[in-house]
C-alpha positions in Angstrom: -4.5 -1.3 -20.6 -4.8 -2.4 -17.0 -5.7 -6.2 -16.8 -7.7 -8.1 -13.7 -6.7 -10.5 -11.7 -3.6 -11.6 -13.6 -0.3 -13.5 -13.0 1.7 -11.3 -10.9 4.3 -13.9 -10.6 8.1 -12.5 -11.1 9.9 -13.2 -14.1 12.5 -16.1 -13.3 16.4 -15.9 -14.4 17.3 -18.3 -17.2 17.5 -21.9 -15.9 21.7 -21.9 -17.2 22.3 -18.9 -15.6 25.6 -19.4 -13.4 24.6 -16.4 -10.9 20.9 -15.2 -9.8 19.8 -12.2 -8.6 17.9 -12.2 -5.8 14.2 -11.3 -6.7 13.3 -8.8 -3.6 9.5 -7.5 -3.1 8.2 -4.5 -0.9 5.0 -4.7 -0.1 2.9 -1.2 1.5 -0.3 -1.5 2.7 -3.3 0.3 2.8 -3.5 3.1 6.0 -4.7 6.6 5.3 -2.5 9.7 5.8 -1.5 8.0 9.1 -0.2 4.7 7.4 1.6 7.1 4.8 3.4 8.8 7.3 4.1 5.5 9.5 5.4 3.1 6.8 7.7 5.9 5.6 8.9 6.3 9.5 9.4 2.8 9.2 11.9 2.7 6.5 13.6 5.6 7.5 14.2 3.3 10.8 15.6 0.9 8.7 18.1 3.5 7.3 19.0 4.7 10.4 20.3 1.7 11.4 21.3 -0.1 8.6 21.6 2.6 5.5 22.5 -0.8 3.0 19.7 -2.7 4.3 17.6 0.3 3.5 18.7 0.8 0.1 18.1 -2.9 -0.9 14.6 -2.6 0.7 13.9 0.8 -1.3 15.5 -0.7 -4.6 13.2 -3.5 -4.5 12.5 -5.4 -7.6 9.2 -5.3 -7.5 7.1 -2.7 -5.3 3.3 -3.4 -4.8 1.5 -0.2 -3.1 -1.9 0.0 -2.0 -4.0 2.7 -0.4 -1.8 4.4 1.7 0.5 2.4 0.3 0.4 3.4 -3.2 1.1 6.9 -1.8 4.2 5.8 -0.4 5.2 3.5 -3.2 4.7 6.2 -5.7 7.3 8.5 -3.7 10.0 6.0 -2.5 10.2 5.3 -6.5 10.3 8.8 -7.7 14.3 9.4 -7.1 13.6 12.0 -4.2 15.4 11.1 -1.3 13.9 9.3 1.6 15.0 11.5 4.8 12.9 14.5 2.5 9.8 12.3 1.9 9.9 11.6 5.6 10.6 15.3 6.8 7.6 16.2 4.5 5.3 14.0 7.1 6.5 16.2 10.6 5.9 19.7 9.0 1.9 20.9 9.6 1.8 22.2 6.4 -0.1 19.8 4.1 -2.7 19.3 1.0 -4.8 16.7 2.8 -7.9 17.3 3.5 -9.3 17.0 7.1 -12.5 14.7 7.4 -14.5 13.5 10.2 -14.1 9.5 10.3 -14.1 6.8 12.7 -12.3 3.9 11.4 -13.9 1.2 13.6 -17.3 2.6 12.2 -16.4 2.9 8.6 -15.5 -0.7 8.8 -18.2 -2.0 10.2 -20.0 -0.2 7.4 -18.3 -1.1 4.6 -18.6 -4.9 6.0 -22.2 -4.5 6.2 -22.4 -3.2 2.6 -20.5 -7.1 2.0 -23.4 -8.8 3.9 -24.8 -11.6 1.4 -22.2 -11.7 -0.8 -21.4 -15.0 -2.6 -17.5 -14.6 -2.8 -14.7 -11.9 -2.2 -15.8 -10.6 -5.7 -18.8 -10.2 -5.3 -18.0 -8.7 -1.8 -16.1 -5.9 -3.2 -18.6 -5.5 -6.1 -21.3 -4.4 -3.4 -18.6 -2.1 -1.6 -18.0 -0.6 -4.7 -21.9 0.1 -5.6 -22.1 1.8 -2.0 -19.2 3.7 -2.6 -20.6 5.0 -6.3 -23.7 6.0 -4.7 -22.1 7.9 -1.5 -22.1 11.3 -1.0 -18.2 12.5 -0.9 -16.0 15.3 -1.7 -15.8 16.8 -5.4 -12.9 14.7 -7.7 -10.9 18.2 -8.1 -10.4 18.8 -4.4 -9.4 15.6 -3.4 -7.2 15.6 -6.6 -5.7 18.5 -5.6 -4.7 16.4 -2.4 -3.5 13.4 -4.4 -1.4 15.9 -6.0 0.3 17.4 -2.9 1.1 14.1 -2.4 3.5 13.0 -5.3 6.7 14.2 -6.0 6.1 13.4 -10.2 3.6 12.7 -12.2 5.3 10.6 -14.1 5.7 6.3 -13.5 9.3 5.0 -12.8 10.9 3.0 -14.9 10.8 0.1 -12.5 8.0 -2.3 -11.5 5.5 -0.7 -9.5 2.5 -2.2 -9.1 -0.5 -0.2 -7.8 -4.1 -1.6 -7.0 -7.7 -0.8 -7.2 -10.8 -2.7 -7.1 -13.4 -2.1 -10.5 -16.5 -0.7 -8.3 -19.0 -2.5 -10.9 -17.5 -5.9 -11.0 -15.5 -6.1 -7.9 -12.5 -7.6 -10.0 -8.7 -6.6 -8.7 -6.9 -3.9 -10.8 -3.2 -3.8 -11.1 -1.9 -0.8 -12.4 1.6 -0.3 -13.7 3.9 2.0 -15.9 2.8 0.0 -18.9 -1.1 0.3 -18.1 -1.3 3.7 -20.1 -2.9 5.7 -16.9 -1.7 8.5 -15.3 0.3 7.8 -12.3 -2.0 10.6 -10.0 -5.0 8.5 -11.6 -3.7 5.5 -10.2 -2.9 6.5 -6.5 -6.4 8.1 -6.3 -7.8 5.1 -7.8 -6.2 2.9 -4.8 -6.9 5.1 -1.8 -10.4 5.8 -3.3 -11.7 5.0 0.7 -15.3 4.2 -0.1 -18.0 6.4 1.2 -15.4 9.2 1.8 -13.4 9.5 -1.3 -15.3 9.5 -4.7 -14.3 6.9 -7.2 -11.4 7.3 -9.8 -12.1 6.3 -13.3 -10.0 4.6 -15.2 -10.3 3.8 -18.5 -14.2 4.9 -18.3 -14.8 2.5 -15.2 -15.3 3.6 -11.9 -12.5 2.3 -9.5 -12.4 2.3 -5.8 -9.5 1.8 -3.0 -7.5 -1.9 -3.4 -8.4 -2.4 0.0 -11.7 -3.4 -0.5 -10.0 -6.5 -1.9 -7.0 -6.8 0.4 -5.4 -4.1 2.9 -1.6 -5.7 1.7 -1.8 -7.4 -1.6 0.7 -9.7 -0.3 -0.1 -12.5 -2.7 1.1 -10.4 -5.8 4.8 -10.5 -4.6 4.6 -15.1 -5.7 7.9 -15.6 -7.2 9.5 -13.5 -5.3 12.6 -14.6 -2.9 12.6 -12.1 -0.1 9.6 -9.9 0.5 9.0 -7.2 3.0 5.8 -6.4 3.8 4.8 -3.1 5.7 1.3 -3.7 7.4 -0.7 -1.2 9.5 -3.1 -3.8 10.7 -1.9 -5.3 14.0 -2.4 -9.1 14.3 -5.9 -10.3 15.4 -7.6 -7.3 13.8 -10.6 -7.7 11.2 -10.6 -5.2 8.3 -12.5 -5.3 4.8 -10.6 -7.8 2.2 -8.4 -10.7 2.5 -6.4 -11.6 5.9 -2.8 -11.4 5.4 -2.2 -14.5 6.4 -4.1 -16.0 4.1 -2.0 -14.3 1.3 1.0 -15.4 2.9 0.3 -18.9 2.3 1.0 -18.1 -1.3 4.5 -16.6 -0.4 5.4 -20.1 0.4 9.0 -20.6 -0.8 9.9 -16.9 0.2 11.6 -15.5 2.5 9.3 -12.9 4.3 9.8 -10.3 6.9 6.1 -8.4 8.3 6.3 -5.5 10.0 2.6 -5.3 11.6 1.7 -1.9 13.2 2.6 -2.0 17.3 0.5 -0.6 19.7 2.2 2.9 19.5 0.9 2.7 16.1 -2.5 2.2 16.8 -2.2 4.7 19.4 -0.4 7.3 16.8 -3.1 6.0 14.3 -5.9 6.7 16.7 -9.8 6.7 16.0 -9.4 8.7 12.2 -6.3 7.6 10.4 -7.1 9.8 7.5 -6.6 12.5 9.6 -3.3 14.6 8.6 -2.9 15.7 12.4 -2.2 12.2 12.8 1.1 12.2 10.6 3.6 13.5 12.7 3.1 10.9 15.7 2.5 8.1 13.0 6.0 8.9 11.2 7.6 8.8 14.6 6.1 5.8 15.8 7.0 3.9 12.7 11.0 5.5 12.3 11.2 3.9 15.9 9.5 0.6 15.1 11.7 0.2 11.9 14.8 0.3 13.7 13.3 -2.1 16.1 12.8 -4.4 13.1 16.3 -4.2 11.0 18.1 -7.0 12.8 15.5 -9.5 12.0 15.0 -8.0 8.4 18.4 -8.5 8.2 18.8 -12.4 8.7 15.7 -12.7 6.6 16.7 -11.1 3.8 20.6 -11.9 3.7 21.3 -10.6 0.9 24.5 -12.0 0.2 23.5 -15.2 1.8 22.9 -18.5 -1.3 19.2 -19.5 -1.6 
């Protein structure tokens, strides 16, 4: 069963141990269909550039997906190779579905749906009765979507951490291979956009995107010695949930690496991220903003280097 709000810290290596693993963490934000195809350009960047960089980063320890982000998290873990899930994001073909959305607007809504509350809870607890009561597609189509999406249906045997927010409580949900719910249920559960998506149930509650609570999720990577975090906002930019920086406060101790979307992204991302004619510019953008990025991921997360 999926708990709330629990420790996500990383297991630690015996205290006697004479050699420790390094304990790495990927973190992929929430984005819509854009941030899908951008944070997969991004790694394939990395790989371009530095293939054994890459492969550390995808062989994370520990990845935390939300949103867009659990879309992405669920494929880089599902074996198939990373040049194919990236190819899949320049071909027109696609199961998403096309909706009419301005971003700036659905934010402003969704933060105006917060107005009042008495703490991030309860914050996401009124997101998540607007987004119950709103008008959206029918679950099967944008299952059917969700679908198109994933390469299996079935969880990897690694950690994987997926989020959504409970819509009646407003409490965090981390989902994981040991949770008991189906992997589709869990990365429509997290991109569950509120007011355009409907809500995913799991186990018998209604469940909503994660990014009603935070875009990154940052925080659940604690414990963790090197983390990479993959973020569509750019700096400076107010969105529903938790800043990142504030979550980065409780990476203290790590090393950390951000990779914050550029202004090509926000250009690629335009006015309707969850639009699919957005992915091929998006995947682009990123693949060239990744390879921008590998030589200071590199020195942060030294691999080889004694902590």
């Amino acid at each position: 069963m999926p708990t709330n709000d629990r420790d996500q810290s990383l297991p630690s290596a015996p205290a006697d141990a004479a050699v420790r693993r390094p304990t790495t963490a990927l973190v992929l934000s929430g984005g819509g269909v854009a941030g899908i195809a951008w944070e997969l350009g991004v790694l394939r960047g990395i790989a371009d550039v530095d293939p054994a960089l890459a492969e550390a980063v995808l062989g994370a320890d520990v990845v935390i997906g939300t949103s867009a982000g659990a879309s992405v998290a669920a494929q880089i873990t599902s074996g198939v190779p990373l040049d194919e899930l990236y190819d899949a994001q320049l071909r027109p073909e696609t199961a998403e579905i096309e909706v009419a959305v301005d971003a700036e607007a659905l934010f402003a809504e969704l933060m105006g749906a917060a107005d009042g509350a008495t703490d991030a809870q309860d914050a996401a607890r009124r997101v998540g009765s607007f987004a119950v009561r709103a008008e959206t597609v029918a679950p099967e189509v944008r299952m059917a979507a969700i679908d198109g999406r994933l390469t299996t249906t079935s969880w990897p045997e690694r950690d994987l951490r997926i989020t959504a927010v409970d819509a009646g409580t407003g409490a965090l949900t981390v989902l994981d291979p040991s949770s008991g719910v189906p992997l589709r249920d869990a990365v429509a559960a997290s991109a569950a956009v509120p007011g355009v998506w409907p809500p995913v149930a799991i186990n018998g509650r209604p469940h909503v995107d994660g990014g009603v609570r935070s875009m990154a999720h940052a925080d659940l990577a604690s414990g963790a010695e090197r983390v990479l975090v993959i973020h569509t906002v750019p700096a400076g930019v107010a969105v529903p949930g938790a800043p990142l920086d504030d979550e980065l406060a409780a990476l203290a101790g790590s090393a950390v690496h951000v990779v914050r979307a550029d202004a090509a992204a926000v250009a690629a991302f335009g006015s309707n991220p969850l639009s699919p004619g957005t992915r091929a510019d998006s995947a682009y953008g990123g693949r060239a903003l990744g390879a921008a990025e590998v030589a200071a991921l590199a020195r942060t997360w030294a691999l080889d280097a004694p902590r």
